[in-house]
Backbone as CSV, one residue per row, in Angstrom:
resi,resn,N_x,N_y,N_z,CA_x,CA_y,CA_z,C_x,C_y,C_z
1,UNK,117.732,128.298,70.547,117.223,127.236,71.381,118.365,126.399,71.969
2,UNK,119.708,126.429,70.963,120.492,125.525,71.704,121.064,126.052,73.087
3,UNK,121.398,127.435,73.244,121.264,127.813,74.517,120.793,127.696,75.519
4,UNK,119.187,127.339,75.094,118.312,127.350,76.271,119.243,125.830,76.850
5,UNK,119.221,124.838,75.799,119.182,123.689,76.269,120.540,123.380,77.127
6,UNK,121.543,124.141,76.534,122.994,124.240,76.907,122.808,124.722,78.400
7,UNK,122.093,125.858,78.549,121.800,126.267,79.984,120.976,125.108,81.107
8,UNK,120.184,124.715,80.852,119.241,123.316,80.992,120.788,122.018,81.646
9,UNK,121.510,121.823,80.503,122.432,120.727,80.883,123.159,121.131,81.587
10,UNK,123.492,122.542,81.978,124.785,122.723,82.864,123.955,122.632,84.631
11,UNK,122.771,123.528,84.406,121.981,123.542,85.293,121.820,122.624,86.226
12,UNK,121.427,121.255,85.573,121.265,120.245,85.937,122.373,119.359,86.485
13,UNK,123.251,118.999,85.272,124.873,118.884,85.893,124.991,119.284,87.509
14,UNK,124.977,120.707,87.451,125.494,121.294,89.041,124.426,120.775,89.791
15,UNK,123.056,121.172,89.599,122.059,120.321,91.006,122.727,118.600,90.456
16,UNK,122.945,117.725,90.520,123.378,116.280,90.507,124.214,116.592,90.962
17,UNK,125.880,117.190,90.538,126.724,116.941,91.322,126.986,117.745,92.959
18,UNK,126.410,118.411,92.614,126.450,119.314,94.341,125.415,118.281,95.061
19,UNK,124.639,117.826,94.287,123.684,116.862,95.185,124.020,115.860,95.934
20,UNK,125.151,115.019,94.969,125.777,113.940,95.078,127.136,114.344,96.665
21,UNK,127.870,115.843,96.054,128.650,115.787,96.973,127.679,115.948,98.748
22,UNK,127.392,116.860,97.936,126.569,117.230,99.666,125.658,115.629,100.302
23,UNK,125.340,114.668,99.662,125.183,113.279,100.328,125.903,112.922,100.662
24,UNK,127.269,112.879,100.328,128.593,111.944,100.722,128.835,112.474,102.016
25,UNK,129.005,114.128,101.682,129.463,115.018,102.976,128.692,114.681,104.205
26,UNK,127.504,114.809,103.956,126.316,114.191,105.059,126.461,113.131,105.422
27,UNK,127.034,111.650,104.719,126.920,110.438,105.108,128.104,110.087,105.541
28,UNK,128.875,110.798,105.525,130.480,110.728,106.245,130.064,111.385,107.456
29,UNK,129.608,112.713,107.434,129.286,113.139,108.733,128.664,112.876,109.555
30,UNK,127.506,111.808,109.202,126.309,111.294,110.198,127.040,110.117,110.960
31,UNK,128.171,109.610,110.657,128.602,108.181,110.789,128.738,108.464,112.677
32,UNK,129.183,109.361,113.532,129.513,109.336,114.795,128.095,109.815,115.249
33,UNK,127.115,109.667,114.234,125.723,110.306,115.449,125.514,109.105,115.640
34,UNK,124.004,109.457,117.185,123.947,108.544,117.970,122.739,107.825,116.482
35,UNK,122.130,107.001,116.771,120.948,106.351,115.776,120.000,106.990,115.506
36,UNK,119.025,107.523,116.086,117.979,108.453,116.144,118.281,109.636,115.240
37,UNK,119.830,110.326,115.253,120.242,111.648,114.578,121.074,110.898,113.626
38,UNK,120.978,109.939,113.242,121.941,109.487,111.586,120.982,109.151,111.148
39,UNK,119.676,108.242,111.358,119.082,108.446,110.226,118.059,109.648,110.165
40,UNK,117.978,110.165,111.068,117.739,112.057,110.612,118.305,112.814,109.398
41,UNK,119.886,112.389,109.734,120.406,112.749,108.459,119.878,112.251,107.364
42,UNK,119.955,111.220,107.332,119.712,110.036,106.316,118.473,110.933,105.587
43,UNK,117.477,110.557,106.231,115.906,111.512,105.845,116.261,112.615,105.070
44,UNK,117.656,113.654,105.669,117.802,114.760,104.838,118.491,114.557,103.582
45,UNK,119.152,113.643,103.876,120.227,113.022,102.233,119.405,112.384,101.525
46,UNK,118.212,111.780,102.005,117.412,111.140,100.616,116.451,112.566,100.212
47,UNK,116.234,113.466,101.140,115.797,114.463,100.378,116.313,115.346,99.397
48,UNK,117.444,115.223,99.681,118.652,115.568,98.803,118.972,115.315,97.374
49,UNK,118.718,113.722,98.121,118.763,112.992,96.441,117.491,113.414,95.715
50,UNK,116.730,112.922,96.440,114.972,113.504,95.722,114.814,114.450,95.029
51,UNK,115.323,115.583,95.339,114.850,117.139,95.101,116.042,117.573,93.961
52,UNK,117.023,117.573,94.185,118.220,117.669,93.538,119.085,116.649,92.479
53,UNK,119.395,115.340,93.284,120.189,114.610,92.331,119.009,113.828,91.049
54,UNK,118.008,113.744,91.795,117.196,112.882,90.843,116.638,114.120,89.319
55,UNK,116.048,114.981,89.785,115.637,115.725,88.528,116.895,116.621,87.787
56,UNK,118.048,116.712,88.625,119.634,117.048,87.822,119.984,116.563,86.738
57,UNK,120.336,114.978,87.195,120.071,113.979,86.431,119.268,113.905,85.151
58,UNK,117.736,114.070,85.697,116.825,114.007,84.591,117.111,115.161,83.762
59,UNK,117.600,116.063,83.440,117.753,117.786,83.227,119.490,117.002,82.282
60,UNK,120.167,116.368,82.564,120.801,116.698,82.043,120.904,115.592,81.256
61,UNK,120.472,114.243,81.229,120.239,113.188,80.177,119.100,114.065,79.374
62,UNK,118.259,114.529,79.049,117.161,114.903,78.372,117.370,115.769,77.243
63,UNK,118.630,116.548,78.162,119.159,118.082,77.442,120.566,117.620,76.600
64,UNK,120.795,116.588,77.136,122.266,115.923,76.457,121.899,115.490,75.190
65,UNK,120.451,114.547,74.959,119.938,114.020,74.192,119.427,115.023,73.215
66,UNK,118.816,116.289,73.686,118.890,117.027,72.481,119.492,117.986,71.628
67,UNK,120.933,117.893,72.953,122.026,119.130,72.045,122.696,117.830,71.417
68,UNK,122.633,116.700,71.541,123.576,115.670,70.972,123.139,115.322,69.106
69,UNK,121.480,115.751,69.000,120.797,115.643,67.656,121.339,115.954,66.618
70,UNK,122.020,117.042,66.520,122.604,117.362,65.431,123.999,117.089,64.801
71,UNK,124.672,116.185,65.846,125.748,115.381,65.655,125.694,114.288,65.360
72,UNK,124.472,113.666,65.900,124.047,112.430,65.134,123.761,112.024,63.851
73,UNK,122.793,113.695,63.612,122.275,113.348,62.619,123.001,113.681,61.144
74,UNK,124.548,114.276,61.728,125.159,114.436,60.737,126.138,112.992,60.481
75,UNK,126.223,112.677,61.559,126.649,111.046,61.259,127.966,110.837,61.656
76,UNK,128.496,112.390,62.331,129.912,112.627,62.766,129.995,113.221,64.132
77,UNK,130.000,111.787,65.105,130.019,111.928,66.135,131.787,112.011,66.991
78,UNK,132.342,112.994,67.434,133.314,112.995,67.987,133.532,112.134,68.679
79,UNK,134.960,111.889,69.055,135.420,111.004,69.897,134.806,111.424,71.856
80,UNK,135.138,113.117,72.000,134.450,113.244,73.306,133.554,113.253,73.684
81,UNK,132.212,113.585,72.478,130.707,113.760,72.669,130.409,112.081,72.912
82,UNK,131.225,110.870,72.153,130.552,109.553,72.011,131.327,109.153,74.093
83,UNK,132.322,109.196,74.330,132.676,109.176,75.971,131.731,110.183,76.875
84,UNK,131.244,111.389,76.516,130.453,112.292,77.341,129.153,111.520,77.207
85,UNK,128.611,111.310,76.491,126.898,110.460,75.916,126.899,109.394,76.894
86,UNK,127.772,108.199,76.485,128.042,106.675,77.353,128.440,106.655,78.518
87,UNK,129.294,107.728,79.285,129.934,108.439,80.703,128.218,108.636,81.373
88,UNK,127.595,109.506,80.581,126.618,110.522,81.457,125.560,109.787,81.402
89,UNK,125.263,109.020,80.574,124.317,108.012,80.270,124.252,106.914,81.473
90,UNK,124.996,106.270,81.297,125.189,105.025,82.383,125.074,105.881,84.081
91,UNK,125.967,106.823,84.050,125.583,107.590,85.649,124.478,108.215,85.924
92,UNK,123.786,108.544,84.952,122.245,109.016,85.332,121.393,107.540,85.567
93,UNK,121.337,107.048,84.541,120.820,105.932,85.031,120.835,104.919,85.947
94,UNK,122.221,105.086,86.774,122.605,104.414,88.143,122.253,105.570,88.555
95,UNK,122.144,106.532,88.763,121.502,107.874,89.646,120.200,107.620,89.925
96,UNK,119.627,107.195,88.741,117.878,107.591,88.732,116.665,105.944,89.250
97,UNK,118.174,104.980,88.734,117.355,103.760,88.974,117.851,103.310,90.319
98,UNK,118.924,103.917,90.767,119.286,102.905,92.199,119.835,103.822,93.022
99,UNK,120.404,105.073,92.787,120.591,106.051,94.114,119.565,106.458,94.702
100,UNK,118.605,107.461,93.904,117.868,108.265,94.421,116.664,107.088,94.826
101,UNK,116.723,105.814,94.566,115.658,104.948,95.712,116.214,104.596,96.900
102,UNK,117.585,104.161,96.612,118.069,103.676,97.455,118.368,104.545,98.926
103,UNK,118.970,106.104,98.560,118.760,107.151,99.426,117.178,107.343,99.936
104,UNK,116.470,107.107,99.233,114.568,107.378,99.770,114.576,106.500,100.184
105,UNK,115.272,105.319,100.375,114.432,104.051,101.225,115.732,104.185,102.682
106,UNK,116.309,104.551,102.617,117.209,105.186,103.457,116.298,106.423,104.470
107,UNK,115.907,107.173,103.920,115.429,107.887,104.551,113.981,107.860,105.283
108,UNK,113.484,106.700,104.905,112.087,106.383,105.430,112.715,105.298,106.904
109,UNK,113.603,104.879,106.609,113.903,104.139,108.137,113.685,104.821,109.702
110,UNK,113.414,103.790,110.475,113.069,104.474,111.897,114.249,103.418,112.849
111,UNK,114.048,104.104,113.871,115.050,103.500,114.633,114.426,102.191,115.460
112,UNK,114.909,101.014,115.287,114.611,99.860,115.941,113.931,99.993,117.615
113,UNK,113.274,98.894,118.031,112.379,99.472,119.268,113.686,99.246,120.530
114,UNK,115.148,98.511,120.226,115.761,98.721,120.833,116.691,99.915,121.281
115,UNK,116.455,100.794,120.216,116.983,102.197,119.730,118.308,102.019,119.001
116,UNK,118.850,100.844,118.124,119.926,100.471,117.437,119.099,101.431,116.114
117,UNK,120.327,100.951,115.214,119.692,101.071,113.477,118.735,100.066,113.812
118,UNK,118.298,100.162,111.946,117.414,98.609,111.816,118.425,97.710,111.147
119,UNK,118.361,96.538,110.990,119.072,95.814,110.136,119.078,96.084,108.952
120,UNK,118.507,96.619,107.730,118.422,96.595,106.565,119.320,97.822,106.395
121,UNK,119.576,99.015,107.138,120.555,100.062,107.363,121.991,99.746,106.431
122,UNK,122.943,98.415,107.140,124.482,98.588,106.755,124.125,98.138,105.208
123,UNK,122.985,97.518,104.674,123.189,97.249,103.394,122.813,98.070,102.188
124,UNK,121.688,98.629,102.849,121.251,99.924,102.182,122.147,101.259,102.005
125,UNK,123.181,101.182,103.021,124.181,102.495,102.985,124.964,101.913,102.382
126,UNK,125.712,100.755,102.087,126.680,99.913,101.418,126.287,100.258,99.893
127,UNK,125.214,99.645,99.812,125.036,99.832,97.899,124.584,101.459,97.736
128,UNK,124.034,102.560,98.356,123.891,103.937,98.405,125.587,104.139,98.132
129,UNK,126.424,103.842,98.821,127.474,104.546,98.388,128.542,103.735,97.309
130,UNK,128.436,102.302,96.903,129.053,101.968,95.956,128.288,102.488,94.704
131,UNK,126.807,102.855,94.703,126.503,103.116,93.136,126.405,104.684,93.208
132,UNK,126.563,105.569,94.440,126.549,106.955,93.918,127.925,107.310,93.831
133,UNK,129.002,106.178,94.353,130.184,106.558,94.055,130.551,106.080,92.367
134,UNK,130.616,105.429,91.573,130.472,104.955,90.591,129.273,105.540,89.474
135,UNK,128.305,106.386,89.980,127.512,107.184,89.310,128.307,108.670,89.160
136,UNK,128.765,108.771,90.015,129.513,110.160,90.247,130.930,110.446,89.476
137,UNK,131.960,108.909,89.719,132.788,108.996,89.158,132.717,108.864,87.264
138,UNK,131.797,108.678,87.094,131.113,108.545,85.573,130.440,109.877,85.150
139,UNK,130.125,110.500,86.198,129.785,112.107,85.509,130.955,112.486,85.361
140,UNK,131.997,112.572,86.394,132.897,113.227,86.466,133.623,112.961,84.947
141,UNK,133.545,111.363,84.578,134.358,111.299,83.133,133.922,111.997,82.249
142,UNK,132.505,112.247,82.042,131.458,112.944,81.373,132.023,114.439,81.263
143,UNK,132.055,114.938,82.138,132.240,116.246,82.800,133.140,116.400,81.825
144,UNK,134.382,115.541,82.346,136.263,115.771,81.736,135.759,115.168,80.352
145,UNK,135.391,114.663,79.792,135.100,114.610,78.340,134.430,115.453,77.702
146,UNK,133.897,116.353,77.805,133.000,117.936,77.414,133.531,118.607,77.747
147,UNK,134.688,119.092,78.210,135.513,119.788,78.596,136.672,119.685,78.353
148,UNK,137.497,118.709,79.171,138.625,118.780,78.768,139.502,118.556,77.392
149,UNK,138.726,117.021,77.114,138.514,116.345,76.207,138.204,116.826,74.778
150,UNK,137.065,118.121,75.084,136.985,118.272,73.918,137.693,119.502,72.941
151,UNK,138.965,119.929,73.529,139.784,120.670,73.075,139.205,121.957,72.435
């Protein structure tokens, strides 16, 4: 069974972080469209997040939590599993509580009747990319702590 679950966390891992990159890639790239075709994009990057980063996420806090059981319960928790747990922990949960809305409320925007953005746009892309950048860079510690870390 721990396989299954081992397969489950890596699984997930890759849909979140390919999720995550492929939003950035998109939201760097949408920046020279005209309004009408950036938040087009937008629509596709919160689907992105939706479909991918959000249940990744969920897939790999769930699966972390139960390959982590038997380290707990022996009472001898490593130094990289306790940085991989608190790393992956905190970035799913900025993933799940404030990216993947913040990208969906991103993507429900329409273009103003002047054909600008709307106003709520520069702030909504502002905190979209300070917390998926900071969600991301916290898997990544995660990542390098189950890996590198753990010799």
């Amino acid at each position: 069974m721990r396989g299954f679950w081992l397969f489950v966390h890596i699984i997930g891992f890759s849909l979140w972080l390919g999720g995550g990159l492929a939003s950035m890639v998109a939201g760097v790239a949408a920046k020279s469209f005209s309004p009408e075709n950036r938040l087009s994009a937008y629509r596709v990057l919160g689907a992105v997040q939706r479909i991918l980063v959000g249940p990744g996420a969920v897939a790999v806090l769930l699966s972390g939590f139960i390959l982590s059981t038997s380290y707990m319960q022996s009472g001898s928790v490593p130094g990289w599993l306790m940085l991989m747990m608190v790393a992956g922990s905190v970035a799913g949960i900025l993933a799940l509580a404030l990216s993947v809305p913040t990208a969906a409320q991103l993507g429900r925007l329409q273009v103003d009747p002047s054909g600008e953005l709307p106003e709520s746009f520069a702030g909504l892309r502002k905190r979209l990319v300070l917390v998926a950048s900071i969600s991301g860079l916290l898997a990544l510690v995660a990542l390098c702590a189950g890996t590198v870390l753990r010799g």
